[in-house]
C-alpha positions as CSV (number, residue, x, y, z in Angstrom):
1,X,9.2,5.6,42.5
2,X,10.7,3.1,40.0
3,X,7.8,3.7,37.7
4,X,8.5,7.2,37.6
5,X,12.1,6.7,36.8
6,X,11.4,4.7,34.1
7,X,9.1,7.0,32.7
8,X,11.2,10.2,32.9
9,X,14.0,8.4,31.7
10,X,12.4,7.1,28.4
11,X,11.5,11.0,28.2
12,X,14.8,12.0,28.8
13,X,16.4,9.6,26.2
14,X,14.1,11.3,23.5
15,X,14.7,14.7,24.1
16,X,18.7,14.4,24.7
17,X,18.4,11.6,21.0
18,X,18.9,8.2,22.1
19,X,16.8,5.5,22.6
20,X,17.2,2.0,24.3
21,X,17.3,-0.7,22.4
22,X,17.6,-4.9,23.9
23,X,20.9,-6.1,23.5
24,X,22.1,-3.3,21.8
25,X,22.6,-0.4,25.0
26,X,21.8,3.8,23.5
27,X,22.2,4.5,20.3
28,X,21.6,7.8,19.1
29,X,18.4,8.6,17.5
30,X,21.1,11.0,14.7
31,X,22.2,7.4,13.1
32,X,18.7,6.0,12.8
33,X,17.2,9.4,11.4
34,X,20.0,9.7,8.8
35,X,18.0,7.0,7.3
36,X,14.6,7.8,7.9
37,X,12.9,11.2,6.5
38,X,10.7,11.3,9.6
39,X,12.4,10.2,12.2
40,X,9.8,9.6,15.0
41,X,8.9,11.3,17.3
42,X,7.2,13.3,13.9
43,X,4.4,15.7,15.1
44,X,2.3,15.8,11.5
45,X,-0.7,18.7,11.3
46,X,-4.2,17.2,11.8
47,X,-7.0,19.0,10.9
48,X,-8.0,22.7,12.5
49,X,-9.5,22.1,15.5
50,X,-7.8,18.7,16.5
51,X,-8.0,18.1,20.3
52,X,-5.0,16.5,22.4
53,X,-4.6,15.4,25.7
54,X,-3.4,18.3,27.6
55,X,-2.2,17.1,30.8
56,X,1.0,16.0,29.1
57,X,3.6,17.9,27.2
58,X,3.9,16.9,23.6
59,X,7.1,15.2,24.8
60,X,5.2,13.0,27.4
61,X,3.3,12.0,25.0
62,X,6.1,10.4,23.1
63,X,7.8,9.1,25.8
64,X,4.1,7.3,26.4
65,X,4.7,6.3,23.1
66,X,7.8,5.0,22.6
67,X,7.4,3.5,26.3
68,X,4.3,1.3,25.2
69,X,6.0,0.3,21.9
70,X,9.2,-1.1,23.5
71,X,7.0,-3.3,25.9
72,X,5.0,-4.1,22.9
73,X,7.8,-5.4,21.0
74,X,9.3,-7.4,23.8
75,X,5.9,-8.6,24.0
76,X,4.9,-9.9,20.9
77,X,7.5,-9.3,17.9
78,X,9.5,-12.3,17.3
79,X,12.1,-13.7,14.7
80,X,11.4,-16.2,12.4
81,X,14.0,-19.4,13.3
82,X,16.1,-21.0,10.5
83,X,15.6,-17.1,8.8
84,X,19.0,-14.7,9.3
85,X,20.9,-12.1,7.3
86,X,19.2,-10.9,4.2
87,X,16.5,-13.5,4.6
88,X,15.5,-12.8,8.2
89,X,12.2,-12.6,9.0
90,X,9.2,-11.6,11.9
91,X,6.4,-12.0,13.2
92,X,3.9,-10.4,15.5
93,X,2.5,-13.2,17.5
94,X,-1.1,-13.5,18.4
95,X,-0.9,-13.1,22.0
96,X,0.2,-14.8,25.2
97,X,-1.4,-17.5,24.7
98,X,-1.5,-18.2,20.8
99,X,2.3,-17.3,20.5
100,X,3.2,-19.6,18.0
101,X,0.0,-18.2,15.7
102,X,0.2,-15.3,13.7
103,X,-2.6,-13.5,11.8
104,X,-2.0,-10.6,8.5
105,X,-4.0,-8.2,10.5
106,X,-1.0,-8.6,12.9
107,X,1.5,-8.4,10.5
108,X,0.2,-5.0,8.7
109,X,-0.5,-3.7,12.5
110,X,3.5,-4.2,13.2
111,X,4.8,-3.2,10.0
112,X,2.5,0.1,10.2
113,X,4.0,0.8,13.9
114,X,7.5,0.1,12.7
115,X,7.3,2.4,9.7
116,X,6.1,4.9,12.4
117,X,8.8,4.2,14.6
118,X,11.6,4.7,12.7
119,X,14.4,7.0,13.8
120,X,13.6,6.2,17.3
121,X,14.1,2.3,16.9
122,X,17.6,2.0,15.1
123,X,15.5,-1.5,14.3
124,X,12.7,-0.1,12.7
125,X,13.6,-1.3,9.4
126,X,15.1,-4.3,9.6
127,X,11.8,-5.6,11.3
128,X,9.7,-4.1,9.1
129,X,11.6,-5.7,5.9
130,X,11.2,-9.0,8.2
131,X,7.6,-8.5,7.9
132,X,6.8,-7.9,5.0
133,X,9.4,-10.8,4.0
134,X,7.1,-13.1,6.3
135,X,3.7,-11.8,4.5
136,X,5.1,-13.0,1.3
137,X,6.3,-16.1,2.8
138,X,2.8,-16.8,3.7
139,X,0.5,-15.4,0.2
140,X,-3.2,-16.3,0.0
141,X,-4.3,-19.4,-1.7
142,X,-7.2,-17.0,-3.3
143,X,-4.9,-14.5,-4.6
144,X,-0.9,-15.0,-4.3
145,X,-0.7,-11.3,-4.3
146,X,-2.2,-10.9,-0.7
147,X,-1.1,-13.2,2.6
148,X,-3.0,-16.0,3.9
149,X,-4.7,-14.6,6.9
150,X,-3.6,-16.9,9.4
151,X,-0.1,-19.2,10.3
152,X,-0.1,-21.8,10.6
153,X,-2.5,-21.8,7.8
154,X,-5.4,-24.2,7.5
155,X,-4.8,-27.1,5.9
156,X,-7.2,-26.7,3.3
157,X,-7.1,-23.3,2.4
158,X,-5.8,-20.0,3.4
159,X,-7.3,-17.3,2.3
160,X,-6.6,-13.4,2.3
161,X,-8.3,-11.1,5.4
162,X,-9.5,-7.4,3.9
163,X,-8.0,-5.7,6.9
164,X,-4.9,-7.7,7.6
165,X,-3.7,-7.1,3.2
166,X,-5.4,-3.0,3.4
167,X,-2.6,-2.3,6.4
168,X,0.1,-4.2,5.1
169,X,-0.1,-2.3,2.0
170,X,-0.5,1.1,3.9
171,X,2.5,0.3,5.5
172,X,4.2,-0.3,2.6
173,X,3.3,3.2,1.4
174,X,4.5,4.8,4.3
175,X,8.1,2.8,4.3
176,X,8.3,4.0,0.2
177,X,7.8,7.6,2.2
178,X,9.9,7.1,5.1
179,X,13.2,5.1,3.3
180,X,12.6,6.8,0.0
181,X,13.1,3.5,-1.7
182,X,11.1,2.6,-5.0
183,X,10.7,-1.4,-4.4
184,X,8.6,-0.1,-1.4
185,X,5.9,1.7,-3.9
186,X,5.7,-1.0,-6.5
187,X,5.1,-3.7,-3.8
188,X,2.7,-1.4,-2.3
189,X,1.1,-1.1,-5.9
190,X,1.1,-4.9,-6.2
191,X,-0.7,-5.5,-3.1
192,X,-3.4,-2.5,-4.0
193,X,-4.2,-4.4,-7.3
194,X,-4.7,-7.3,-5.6
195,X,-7.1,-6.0,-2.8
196,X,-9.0,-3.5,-5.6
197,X,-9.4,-6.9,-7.9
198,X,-9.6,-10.1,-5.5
199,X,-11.5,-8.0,-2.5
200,X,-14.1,-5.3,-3.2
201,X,-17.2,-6.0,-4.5
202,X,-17.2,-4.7,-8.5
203,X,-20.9,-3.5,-8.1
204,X,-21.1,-2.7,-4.3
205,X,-17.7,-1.5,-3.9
206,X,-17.6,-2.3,-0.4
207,X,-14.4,-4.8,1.0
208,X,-15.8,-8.3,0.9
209,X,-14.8,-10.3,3.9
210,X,-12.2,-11.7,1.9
211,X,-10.9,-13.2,-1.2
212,X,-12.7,-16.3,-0.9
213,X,-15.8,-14.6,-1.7
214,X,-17.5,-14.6,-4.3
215,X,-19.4,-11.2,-5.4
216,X,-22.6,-13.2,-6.8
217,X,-22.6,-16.0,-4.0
218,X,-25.2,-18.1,-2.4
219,X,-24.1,-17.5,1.5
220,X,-21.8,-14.8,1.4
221,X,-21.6,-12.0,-1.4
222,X,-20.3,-8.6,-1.9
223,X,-23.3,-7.2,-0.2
224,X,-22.1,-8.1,3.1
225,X,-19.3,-6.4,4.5
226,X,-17.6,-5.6,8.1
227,X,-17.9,-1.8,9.0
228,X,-14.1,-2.4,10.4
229,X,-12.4,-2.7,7.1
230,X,-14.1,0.8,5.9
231,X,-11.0,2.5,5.8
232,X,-11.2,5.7,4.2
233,X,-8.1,7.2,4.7
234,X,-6.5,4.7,3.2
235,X,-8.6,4.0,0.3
236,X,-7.4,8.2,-0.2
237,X,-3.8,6.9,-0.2
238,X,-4.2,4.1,-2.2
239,X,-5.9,6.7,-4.7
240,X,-2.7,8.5,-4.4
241,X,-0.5,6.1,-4.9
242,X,-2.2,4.3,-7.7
243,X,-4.3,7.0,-9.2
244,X,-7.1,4.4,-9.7
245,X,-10.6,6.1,-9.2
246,X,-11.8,3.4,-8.0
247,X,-10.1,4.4,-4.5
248,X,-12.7,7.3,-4.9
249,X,-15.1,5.5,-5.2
250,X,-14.7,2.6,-3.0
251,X,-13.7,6.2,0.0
252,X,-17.4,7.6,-1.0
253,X,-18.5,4.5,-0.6
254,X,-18.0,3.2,2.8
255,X,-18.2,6.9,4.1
256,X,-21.7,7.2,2.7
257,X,-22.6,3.2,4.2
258,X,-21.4,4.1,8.0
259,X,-23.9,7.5,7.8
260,X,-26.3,5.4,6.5
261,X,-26.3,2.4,9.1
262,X,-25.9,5.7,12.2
263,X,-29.5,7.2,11.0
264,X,-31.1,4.1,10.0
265,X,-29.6,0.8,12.1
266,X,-28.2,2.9,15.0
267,X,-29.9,6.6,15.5
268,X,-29.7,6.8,19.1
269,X,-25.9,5.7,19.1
270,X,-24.0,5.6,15.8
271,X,-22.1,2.5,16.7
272,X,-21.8,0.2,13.6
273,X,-21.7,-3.6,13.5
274,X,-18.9,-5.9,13.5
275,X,-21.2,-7.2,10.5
276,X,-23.6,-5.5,8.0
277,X,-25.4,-6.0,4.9
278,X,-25.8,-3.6,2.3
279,X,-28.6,-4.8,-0.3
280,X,-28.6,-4.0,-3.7
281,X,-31.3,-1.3,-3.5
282,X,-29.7,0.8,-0.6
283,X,-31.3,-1.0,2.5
284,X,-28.8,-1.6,5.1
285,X,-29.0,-3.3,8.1
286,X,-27.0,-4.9,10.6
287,X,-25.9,-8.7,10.1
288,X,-27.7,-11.5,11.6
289,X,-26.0,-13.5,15.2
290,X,-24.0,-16.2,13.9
291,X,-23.2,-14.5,10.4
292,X,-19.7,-15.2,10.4
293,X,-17.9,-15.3,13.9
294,X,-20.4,-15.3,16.7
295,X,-23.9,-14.9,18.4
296,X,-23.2,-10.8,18.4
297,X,-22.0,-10.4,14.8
298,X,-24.5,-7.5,14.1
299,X,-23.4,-6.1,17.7
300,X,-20.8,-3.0,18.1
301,X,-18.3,-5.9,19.3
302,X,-14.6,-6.6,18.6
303,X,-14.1,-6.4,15.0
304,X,-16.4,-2.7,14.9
305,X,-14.7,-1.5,17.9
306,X,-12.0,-0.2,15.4
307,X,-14.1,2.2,13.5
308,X,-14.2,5.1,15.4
309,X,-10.0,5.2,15.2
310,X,-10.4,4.1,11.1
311,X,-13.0,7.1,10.8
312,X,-11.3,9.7,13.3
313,X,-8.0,9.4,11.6
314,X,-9.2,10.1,8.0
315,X,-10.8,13.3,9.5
316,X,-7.7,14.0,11.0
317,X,-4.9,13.6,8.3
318,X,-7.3,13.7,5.1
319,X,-9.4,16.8,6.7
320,X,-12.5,14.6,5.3
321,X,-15.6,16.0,6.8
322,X,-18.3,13.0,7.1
323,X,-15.7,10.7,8.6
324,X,-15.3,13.4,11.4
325,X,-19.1,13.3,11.7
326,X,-19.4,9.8,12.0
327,X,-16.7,9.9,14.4
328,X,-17.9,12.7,16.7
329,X,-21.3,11.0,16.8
330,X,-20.1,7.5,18.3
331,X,-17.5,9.8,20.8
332,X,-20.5,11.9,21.8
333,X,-23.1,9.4,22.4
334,X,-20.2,7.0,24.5
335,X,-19.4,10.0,26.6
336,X,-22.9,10.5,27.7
337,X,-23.4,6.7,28.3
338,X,-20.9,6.2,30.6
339,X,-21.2,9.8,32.3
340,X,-17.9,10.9,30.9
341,X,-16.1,8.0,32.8
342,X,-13.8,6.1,30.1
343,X,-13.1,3.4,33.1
344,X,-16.9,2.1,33.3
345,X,-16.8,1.8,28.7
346,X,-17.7,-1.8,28.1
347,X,-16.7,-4.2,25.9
348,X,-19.4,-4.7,23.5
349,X,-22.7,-3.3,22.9
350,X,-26.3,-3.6,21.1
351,X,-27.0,-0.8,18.8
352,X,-29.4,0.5,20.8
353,X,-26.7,1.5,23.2
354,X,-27.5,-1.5,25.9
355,X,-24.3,-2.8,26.9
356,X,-23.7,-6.7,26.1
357,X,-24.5,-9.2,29.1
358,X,-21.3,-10.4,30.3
359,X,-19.1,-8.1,29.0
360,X,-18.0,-5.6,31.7
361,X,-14.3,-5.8,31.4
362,X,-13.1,-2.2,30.4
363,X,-10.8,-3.2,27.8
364,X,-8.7,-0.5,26.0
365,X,-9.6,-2.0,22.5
366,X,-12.7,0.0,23.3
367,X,-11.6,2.6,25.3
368,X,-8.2,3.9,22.8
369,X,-10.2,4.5,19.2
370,X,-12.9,6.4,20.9
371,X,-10.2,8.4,22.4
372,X,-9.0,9.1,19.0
373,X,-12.7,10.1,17.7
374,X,-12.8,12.5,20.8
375,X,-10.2,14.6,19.4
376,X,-13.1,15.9,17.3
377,X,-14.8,16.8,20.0
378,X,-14.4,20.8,20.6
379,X,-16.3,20.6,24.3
380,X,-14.2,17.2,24.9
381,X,-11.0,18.3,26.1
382,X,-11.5,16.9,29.7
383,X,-12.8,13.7,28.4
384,X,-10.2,13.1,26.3
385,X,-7.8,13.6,29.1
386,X,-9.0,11.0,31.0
387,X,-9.7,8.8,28.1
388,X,-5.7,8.8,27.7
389,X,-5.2,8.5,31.0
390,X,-7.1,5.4,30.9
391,X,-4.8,3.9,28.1
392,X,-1.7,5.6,28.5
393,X,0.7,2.6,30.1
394,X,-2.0,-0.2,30.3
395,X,-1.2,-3.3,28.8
396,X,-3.5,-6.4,27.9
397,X,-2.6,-8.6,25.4
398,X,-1.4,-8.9,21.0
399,X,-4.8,-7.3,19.9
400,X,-5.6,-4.7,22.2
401,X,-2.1,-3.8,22.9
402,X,-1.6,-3.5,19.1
403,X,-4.4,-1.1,18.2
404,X,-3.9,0.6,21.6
405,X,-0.3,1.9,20.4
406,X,-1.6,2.8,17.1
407,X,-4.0,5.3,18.5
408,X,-1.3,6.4,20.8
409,X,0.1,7.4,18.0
410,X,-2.1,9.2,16.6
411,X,-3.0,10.8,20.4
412,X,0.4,11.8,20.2
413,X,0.3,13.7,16.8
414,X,2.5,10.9,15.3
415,X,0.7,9.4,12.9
416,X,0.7,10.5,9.0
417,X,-0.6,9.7,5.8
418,X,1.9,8.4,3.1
419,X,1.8,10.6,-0.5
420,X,2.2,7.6,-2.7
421,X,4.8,8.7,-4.9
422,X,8.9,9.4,-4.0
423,X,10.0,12.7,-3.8
């Protein structure tokens, strides 16, 4: 009973324009949105075709949303101490138990869901400008233009994370969008230089694993790479914003790796690695146990199970063909394996499809970005209902949680791609 009141009125405080806020009681969503050019909840066209969950009203959908991202704040955004006023900053912590640790993939993950957010969270902008103030509190010892990828950093050296600097500059993009203010474009520009110079190999043009690689090394080079950061549709808005062709290049490139590691690594599945290599002469194959994090580093494990949300949503907002190929063939093969049940998806598996040993939990980080490749699905409407239902209002900690509500986002038709230049 209480659940259901809560839930009908978050629905309620959309639809009538006001939103709760801690600490602060309603405040109309009118004085958020005269700042914000789209004011959340902003259904953007996806591509022709686009599947959603269809048990809920569009407006269910974004009370799911805006439900899930008030929890997730309370959860893991915090302010900085000692920071206030113009200088306030925040952090996304990294978890329950680490929550005096923060990571940059944490920090572009917030400051893309509070870009996102605006006009529903009179907040949205004050946190995200406390973000991105922390980020450059914290730059990389490899390259000061990018953020150390962990805090506290390591003693002797911090260097830059591909994914954690390729959000945060995203973001960026997307605030220059939705505030219409210049400085968010020429940071944004800043930070793209620095990734396209300090972080992607200049003959494989894949993402290195970070900064602190070097392309021609001895143990780690630009020919090995992690599937996760392929990021296509942002590689098209950097393009946009930037006008480099690089971006191009560096978009053809990691589309044209995944389709080669799904018919040659992974044929009977299409699940990439958390870790690959790419050799010179074309041969790819998936990394070795123990290449960087752990014993199932060439496995479809926690870093890889990201890339069916990174391919989906470039199909979806960028209308890019092979990325919705490469999607549907991970969303088709999963609903087959676990008999169109998202509740018995596992967390971690071979490439041949056999599921890891010991890994049973269902957790959402696998269950929410193969929702979002099912919307490419056209037979898949049924399975992507209970997909969502799966994910909907479940909560498990800082990095499932995290990219759970960003493909909530996206389930909900919330989720767009930044032009890269002001109007």
């Amino acid at each position: 009973m209480m659940a259901d009141f809560k839930r009908n009125f978050t629905l309620a405080m959309i639809v009538t324009g006001a939103f709760m806020v801690a600490g602060c009681g309603l405040i109309t969503s009118v004085q958020a949105a005269e700042k914000a050019t789209r004011p959340f909840p902003w259904h953007q066209a996806y591509a022709a075709g686009t599947l959603f969950p269809s048990r809920w009203t569009a407006q269910e959908r974004d009370a799911d949303v805006a439900e899930f991202y008030q929890q997730w704040k309370a959860d893991y955004v915090r302010k900085v101490e000692a920071t206030n006023g113009d200088g306030v900053q925040y952090r996304v912590t990294f978890g329950h138990d680490q929550a005096g640790r923060t990571v940059s993939e944490g920090q572009g993950y917030g400051m893309i869901i509070t870009a996102l957010m605006a006009g529903a969270d009179p907040d949205a902008k004050s946190l995200f400008d406390g973000m991105w103030r922390f980020a450059r509190q914290w730059p990389s010892d490899g390259d000061p233009r990018l953020m150390g990828w962990q805090i506290p950093p390591d003693p002797k050296r911090n260097d830059n994370a591909f994914d954690g600097d390729a959000d945060i500059a995203f973001a960026l993009l997307l605030a220059a969008d939705q505030w219409q203010q210049p400085a968010y474009l020429q940071a944004a520009r800043d930070v793209i230089a620095g990734i396209a110079e300090s972080t992607i190999g200049p003959d494989s043009l894949l993402p290195l694993l970070g900064d602190w690689v070097e392309p021609n090394g001895e143990e780690y080079d630009q020919w090995g790479t992690r599937p996760s950061d392929f990021m296509p549709g942002h590689f098209a808005a950097f393009g946009r914003a930037t006008r480099d062709p690089l971006w191009t290049q560096v978009r053809n490139r990691v589309l044209d790796v995944s389709i080669a590691l799904q018919q040659e690594v992974s044929p009977r599945t299409g699940l990439l690695p958390d870790f690959a290599i790419v050799e010179p002469d074309g041969t790819v194959h998936a990394a070795p146990p123990k290449y960087l994090e752990g014993y199932y580093d060439g496995a479809y494990y926690f870093n890889a199970a990201r890339v069916p949300w990174r391919m989906a949503i470039d199909a979806l907002l960028e209308n890019d063909t092979k990325a919705a190929t490469i999607a549907r063939r991970m969303a088709t093969w999963m609903r087959i394996r676990v008999k169109g049940d998202p509740g018995k998806i596992q967390s971690g598996y071979l490439l041949s499809g056999l599921p890891l040993p010991y890994e049973t939990e269902n957790s959402t980080l696998f269950v929410a970005p193969m929702a979002v490749a099912s919307m490419l699905l056209p037979d898949g409407q049924e399975w992507l209902n209970d997909m969502y239902a799966n994910i909907r209002d479940r909560h498990m900690d800082y990095y499932e949680d995290s990219v759970t509500l960003l493909c909530l986002l996206v389930l909900s038709g919330n989720s767009w791609s930044p032009s890269g230049a002001l109007k």
